[in-house]
Kinemage of the C-alpha trace (Angstrom):
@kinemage 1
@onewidth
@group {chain A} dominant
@subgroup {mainchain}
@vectorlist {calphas} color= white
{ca unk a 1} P -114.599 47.320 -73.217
{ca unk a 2} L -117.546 48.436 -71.798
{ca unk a 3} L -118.658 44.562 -70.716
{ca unk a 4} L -115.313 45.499 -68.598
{ca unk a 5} L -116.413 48.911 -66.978
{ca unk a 6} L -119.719 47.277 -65.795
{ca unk a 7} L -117.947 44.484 -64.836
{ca unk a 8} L -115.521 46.112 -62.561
{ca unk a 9} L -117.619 47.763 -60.109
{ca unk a 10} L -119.550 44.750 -58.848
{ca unk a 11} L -116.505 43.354 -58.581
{ca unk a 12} L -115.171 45.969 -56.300
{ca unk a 13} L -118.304 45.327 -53.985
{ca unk a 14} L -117.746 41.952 -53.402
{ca unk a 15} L -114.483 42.014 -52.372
{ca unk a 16} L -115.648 45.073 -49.743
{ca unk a 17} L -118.413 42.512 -48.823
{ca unk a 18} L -115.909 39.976 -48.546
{ca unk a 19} L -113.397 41.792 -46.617
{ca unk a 20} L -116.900 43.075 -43.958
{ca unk a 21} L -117.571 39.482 -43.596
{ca unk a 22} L -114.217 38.235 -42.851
{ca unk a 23} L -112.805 40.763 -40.033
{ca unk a 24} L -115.928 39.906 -38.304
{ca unk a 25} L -114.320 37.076 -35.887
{ca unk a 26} L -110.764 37.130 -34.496
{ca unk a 27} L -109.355 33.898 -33.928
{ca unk a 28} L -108.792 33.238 -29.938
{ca unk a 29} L -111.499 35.714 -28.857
{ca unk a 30} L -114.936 34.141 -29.995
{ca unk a 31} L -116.613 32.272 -27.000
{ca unk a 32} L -116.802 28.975 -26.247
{ca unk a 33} L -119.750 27.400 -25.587
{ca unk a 34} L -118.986 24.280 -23.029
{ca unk a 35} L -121.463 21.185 -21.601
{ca unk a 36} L -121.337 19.787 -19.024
{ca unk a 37} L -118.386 17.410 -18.508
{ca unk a 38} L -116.670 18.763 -21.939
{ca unk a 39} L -113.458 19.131 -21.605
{ca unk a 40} L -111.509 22.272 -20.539
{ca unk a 41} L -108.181 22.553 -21.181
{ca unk a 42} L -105.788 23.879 -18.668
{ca unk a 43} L -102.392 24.592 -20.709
{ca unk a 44} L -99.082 26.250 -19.494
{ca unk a 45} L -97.348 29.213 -19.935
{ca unk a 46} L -94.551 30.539 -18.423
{ca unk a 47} L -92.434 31.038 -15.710
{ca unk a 48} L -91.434 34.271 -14.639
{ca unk a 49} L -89.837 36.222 -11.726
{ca unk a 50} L -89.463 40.315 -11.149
{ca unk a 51} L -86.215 39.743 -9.448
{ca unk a 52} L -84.587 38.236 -12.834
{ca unk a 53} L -86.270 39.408 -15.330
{ca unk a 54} L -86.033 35.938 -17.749
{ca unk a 55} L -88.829 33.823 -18.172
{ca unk a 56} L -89.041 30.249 -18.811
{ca unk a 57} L -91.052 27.171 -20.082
{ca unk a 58} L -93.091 25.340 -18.072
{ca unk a 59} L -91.021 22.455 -18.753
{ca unk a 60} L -87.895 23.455 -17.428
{ca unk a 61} L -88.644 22.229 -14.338
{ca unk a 62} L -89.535 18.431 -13.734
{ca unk a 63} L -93.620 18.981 -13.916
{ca unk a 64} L -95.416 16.001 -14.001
{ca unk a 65} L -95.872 15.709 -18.340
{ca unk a 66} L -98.689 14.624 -20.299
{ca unk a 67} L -97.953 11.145 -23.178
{ca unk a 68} L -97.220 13.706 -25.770
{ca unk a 69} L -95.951 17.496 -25.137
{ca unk a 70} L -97.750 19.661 -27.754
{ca unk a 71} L -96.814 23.481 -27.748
{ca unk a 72} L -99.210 25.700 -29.305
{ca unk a 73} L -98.709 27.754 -32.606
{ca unk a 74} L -97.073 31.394 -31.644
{ca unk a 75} L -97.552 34.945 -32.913
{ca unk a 76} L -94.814 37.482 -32.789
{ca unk a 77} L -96.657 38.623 -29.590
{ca unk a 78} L -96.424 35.841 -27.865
{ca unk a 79} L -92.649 35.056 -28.871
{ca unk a 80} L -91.445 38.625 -27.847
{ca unk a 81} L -92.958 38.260 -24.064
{ca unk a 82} L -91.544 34.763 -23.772
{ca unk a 83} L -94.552 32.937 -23.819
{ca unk a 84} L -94.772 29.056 -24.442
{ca unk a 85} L -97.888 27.499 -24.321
{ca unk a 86} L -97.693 24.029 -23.780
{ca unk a 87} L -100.721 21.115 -23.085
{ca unk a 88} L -100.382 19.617 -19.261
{ca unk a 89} L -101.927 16.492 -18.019
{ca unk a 90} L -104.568 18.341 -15.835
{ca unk a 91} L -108.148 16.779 -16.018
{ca unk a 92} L -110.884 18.869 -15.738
{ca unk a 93} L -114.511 19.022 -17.052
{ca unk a 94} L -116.546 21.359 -16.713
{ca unk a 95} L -119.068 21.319 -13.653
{ca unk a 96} L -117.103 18.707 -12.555
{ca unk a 97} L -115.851 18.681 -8.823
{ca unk a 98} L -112.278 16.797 -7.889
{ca unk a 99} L -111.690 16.351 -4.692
{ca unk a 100} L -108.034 15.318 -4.644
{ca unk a 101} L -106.412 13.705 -7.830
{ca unk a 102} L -103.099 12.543 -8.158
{ca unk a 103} L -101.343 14.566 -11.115
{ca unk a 104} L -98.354 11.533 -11.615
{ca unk a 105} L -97.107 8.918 -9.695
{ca unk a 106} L -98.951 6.121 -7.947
{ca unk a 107} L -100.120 5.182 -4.802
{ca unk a 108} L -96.269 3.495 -3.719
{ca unk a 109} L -94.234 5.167 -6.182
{ca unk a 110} L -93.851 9.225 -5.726
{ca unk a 111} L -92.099 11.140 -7.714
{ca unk a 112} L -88.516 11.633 -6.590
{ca unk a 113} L -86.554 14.644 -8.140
{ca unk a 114} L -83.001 13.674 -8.475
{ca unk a 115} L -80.309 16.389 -7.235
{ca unk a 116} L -79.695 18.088 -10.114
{ca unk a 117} L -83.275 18.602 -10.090
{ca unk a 118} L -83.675 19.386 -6.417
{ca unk a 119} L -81.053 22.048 -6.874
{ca unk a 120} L -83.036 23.982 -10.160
{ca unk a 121} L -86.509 23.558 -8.693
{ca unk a 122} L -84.647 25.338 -4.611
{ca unk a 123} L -82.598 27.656 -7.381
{ca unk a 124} L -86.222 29.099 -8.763
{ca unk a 125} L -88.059 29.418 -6.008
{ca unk a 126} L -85.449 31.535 -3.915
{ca unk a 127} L -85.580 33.872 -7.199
{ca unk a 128} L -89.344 33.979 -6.658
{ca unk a 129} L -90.451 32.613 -9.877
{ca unk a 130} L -94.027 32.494 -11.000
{ca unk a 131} L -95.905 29.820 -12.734
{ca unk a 132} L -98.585 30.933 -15.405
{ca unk a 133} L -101.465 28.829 -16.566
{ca unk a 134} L -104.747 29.628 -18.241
{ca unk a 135} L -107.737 28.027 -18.885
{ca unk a 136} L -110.261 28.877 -22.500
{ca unk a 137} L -107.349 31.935 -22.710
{ca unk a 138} L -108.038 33.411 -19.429
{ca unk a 139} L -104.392 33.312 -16.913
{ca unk a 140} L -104.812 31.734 -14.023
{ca unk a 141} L -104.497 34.453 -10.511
{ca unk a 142} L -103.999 34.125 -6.686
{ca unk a 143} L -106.728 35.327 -4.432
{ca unk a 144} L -105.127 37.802 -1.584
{ca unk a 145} L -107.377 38.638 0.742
{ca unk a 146} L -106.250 41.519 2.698
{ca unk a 147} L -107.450 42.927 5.900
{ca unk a 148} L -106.893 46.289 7.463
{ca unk a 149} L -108.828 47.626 10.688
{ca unk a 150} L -111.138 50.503 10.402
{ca unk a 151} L -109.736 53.111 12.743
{ca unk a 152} L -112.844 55.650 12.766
{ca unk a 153} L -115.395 52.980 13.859
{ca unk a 154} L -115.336 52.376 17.368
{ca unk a 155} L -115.858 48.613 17.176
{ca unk a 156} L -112.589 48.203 15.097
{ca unk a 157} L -113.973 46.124 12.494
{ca unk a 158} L -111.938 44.940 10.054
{ca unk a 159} L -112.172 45.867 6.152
{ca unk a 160} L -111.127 42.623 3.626
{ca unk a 161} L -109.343 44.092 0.781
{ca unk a 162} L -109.396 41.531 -2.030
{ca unk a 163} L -106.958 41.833 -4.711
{ca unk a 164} L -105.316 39.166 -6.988
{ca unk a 165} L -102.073 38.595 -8.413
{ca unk a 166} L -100.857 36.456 -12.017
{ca unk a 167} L -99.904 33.535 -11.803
{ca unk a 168} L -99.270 31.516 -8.515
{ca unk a 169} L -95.320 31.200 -6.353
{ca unk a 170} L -93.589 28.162 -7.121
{ca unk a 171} L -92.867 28.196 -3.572
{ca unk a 172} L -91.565 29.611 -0.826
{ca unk a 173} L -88.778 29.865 1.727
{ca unk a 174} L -88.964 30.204 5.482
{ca unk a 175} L -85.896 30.303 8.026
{ca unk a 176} L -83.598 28.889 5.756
{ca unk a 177} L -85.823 25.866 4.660
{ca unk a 178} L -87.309 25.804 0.854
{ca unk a 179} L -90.954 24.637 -0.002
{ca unk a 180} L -92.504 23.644 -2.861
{ca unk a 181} L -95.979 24.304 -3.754
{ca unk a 182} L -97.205 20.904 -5.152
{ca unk a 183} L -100.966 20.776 -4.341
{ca unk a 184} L -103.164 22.894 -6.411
{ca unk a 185} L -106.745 23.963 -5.699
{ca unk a 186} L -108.688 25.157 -8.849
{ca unk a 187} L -111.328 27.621 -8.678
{ca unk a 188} L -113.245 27.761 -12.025
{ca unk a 189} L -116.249 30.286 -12.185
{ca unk a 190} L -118.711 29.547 -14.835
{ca unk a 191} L -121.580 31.835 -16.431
{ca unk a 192} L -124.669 29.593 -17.452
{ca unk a 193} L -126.258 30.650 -21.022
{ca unk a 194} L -129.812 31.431 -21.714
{ca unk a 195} L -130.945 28.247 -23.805
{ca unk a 196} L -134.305 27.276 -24.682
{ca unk a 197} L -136.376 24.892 -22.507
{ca unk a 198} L -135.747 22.057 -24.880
{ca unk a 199} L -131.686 22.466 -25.157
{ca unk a 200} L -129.229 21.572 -22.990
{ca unk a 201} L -127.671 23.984 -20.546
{ca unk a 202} L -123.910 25.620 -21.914
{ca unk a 203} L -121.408 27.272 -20.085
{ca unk a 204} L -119.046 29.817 -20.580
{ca unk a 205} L -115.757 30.510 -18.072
{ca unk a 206} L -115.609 33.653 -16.849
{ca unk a 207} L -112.901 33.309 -14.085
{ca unk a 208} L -109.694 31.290 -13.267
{ca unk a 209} L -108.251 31.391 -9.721
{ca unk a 210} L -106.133 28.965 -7.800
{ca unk a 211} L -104.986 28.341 -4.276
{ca unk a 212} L -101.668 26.841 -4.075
{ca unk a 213} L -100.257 24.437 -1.053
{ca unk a 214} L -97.187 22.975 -0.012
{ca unk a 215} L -98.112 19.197 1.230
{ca unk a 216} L -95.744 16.739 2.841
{ca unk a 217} L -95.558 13.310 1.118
{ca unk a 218} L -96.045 11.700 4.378
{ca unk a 219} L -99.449 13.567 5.488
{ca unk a 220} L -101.354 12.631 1.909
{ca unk a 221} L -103.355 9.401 1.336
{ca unk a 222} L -102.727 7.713 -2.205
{ca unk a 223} L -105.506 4.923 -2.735
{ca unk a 224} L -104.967 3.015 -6.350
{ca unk a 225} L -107.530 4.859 -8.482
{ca unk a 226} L -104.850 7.720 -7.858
{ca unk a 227} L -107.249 9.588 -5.575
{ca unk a 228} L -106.119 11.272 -2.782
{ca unk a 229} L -107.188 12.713 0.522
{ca unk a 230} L -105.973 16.399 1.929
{ca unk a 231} L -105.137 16.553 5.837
{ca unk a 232} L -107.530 18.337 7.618
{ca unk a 233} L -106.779 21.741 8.822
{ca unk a 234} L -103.121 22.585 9.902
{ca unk a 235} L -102.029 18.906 10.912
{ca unk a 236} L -99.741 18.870 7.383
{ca unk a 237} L -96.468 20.041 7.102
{ca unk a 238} L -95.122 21.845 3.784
{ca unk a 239} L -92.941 19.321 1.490
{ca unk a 240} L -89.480 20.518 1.825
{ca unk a 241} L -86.514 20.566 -1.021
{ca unk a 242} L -83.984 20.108 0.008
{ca unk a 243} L -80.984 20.637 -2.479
{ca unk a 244} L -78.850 18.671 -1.811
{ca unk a 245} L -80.173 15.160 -2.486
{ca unk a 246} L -82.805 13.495 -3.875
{ca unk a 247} L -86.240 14.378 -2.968
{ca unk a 248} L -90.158 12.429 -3.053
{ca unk a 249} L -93.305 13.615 -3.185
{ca unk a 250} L -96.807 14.044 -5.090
{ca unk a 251} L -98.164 16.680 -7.347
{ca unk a 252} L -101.377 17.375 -6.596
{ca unk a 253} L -104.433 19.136 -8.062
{ca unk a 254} L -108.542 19.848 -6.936
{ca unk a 255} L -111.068 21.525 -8.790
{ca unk a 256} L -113.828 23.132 -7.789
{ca unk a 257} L -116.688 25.066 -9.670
{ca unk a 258} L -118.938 28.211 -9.201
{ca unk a 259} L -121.283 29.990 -10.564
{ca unk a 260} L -121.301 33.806 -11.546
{ca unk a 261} L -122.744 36.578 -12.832
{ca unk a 262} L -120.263 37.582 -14.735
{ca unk a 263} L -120.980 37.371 -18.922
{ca unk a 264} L -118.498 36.701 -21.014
{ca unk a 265} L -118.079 39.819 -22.492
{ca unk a 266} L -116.631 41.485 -19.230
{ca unk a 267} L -114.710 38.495 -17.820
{ca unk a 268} L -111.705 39.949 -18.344
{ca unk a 269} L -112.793 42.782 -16.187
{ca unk a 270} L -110.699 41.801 -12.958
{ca unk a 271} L -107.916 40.746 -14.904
{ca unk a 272} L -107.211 44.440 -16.303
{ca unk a 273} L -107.883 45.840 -13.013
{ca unk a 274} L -105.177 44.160 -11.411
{ca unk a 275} L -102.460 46.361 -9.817
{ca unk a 276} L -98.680 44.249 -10.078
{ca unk a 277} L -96.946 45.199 -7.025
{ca unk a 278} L -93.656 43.724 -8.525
{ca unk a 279} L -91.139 46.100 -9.808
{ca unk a 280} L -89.329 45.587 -13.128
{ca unk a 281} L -86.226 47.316 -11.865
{ca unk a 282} L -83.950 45.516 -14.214
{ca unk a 283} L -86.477 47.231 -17.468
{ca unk a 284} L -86.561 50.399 -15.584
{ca unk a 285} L -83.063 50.587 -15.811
{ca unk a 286} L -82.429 49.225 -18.965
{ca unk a 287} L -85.041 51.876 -20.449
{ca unk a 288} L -83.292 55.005 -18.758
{ca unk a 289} L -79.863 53.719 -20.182
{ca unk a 290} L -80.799 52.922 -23.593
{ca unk a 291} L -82.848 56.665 -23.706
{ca unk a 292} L -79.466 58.532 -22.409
{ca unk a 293} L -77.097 56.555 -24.843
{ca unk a 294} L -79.556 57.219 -27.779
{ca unk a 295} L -79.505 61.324 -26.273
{ca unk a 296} L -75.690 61.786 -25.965
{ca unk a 297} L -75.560 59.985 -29.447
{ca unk a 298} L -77.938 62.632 -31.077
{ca unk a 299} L -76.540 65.383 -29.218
{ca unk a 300} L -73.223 64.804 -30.386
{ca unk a 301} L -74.298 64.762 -33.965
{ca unk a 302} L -76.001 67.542 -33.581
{ca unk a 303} L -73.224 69.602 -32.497
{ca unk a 304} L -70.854 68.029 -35.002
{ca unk a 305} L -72.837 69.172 -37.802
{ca unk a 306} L -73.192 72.698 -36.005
{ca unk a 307} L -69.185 73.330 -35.931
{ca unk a 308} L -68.609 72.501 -38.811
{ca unk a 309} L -71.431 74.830 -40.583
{ca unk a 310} L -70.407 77.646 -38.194
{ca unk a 311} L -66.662 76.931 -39.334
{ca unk a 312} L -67.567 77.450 -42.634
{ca unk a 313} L -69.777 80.618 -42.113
{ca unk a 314} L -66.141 81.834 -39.995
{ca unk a 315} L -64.144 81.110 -42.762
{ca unk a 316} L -66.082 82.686 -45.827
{ca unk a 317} L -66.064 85.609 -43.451
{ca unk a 318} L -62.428 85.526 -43.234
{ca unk a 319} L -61.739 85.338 -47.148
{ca unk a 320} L -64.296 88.351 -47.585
{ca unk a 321} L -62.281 90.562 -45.098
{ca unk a 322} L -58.783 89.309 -46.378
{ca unk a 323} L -59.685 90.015 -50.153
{ca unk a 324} L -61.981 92.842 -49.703
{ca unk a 325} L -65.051 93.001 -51.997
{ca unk a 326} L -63.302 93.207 -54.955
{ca unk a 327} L -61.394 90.437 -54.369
{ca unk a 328} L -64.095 88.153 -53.273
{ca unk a 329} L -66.067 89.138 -56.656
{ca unk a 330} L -62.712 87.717 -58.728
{ca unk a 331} L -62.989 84.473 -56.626
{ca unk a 332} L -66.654 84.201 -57.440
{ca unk a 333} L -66.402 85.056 -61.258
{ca unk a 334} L -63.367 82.260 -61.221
{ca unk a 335} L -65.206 80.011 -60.136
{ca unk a 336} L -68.056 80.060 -61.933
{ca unk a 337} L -65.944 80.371 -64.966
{ca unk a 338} L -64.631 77.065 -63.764
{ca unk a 339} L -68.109 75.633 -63.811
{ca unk a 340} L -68.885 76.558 -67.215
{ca unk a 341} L -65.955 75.148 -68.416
{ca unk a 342} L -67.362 71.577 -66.636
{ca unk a 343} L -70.269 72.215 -68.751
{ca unk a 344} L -69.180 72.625 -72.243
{ca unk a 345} L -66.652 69.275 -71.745
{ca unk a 346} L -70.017 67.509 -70.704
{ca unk a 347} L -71.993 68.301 -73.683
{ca unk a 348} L -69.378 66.980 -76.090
{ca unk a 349} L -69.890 63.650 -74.164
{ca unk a 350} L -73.641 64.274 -73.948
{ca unk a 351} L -74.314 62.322 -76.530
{ca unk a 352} L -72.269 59.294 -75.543
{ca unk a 353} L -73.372 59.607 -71.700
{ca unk a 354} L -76.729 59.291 -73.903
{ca unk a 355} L -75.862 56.172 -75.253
{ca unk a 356} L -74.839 54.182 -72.852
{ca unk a 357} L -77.730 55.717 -70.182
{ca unk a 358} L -76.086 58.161 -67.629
């Protein structure tokens, strides 16, 4: 026994030790520590529009996909806002710089979206759908660089305003004509390390930003190590869908690194700082009605339950004034004389209620 109270205590410690040791790292937030030309993964998302209000897997549309689709494990967190994450074929190591690679397809075969197809991929971009990547956990965002004239100075100058958005458009329509954003221009900001003089140099992403474009099939140069080559300034046209036949073009993607001084540890800095101009009118709603049908619900239990208290208060009221006080002390003593009655035909079954355990 008192091997057992010593015992105990240390015990006790360790597992406190234990449990110190073990909350230290949380899985998905540690950094990673990348070479050059390792590998970083850009994976998929979402799709999502404020207009609405139901999101969507990447895959619902016909994206170019990798040899095997792999979705990532999910947490409750990630199920409740929609998310799927999902590998894409996307190549891109880090410090790397692509020019122009072709995502799928080949140099004389595009990739041709049948009507059906035409029709969904038209269908989500007039509903102004969203598509949401990220890159070592950070979400991709769209650079808007906004400029405003300074009305004090005399020169005019104007003031750039730089703000960013999530995700990037699927597309975009203009005069009655639907485009598809299927060029992509990656902008990857690294953070170099402090390593000693004998080590090699690692990197750490801090930022994850992409330009989209809309690029005719007929303006973009396919050689046969699927490279490609981007028209030069505004000679291109946007690729069109049209929905109501079959469609060909090329997806698309670039990637481009810089460096920062951003650390790690307040990369997601610019992320929480974003302001989302769109409007989740259909939640807004949705919130106000749910709160007033949960109200009127309450209230009308609460006022139930008060009627029928105050009808009983009215009615013992009534009986006292009917009977008088004598009378009301006869109806009392009655039934209490009833109650004791109840009592005595319980304890002759007390002991058999005993018994059998009530």
């Amino acid at each position: 026994m008192a091997a057992a109270m010593i015992w105990w205590p240390r015990f006790l410690l360790l597992l406190c030790l234990t449990c110190k040791g073990s909350t230290f790292y949380v899985p998905g937030v540690a950094p990673i520590n990348f070479h050059q030309n390792d590998p970083v993964e850009i994976k998929a998302v979402k799709l999502t529009s404020s207009r609405t209000q139901l999101p969507y897997e990447y895959y619902s549309l016909p994206f170019c996909q990798p040899n095997k689709i792999t979705y990532k494990a999910e947490n409750l967190g990630e199920v409740l806002r929609g998310d799927r994450i999902v590998n894409t074929p996307f190549q891109v190591l880090m410090n790397s710089e692509k020019k122009c690679e072709v995502l799928c397809g080949q140099s004389n075969k595009p990739v041709i979206l049948t009507v059906e197809q035409s029709r969904l991929v038209a269908e989500r971009i007039t509903e102004e759908y969203y598509v949401h990547l990220i890159a070592d956990n950070l979400p991709v965002a769209t650079r808007l660089e906004l400029y405003s004239s300074n009305r004090d100075s005399d020169d005019k100058k104007k003031e750039k305003d730089v703000q960013f958005e999530h995700g990037y458009r699927l597309g975009f329509t203009d005069v009655n004509k639907i485009y598809l954003h299927n060029h992509l221009s990656f902008i990857l900001y690294y953070h170099r390390e402090d390593t000693e003089e004998d080590q090699e140099h690692t990197y750490r992403v801090v930022r994850f930003e992409v330009i989209p474009q809309s690029i005719r099939l007929e303006d973009l140069k396919i050689d046969e190590k699927s490279s490609c080559t981007l028209p030069e300034g505004a000679n291109s046209l946007p690729q069109e869908i049209d929905p109501t036949k079959e469609n060909q073009l090329y997806f698309t993607y670039s990637v481009h690194w810089e460096e920062s001084d951003i650390k790690w540890a307040s990369r997601w800095d610019t992320y929480l700082t974003m302001s989302d101009v769109q409007i989740h009118w259909f939640s807004i709603i949705n919130s106000v009605v749910v709160v007033f049908f949960l109200s009127g619900i309450l209230s009308m239990i609460i006022i139930r339950t008060l009627r029928k208290d105050i009808a009983n208060y009215n009615k013992e009221d009534d009986i006292v004034r009917g009977l008088g006080w004598g009378g009301h002390m006869q109806t009392c003593m009655r039934e209490i004389t009833v109650n004791l009655k109840g009592i005595e035909k319980k304890k002759k079954y007390s002991l058999f209620l005993k018994v059998i355990g009530v």
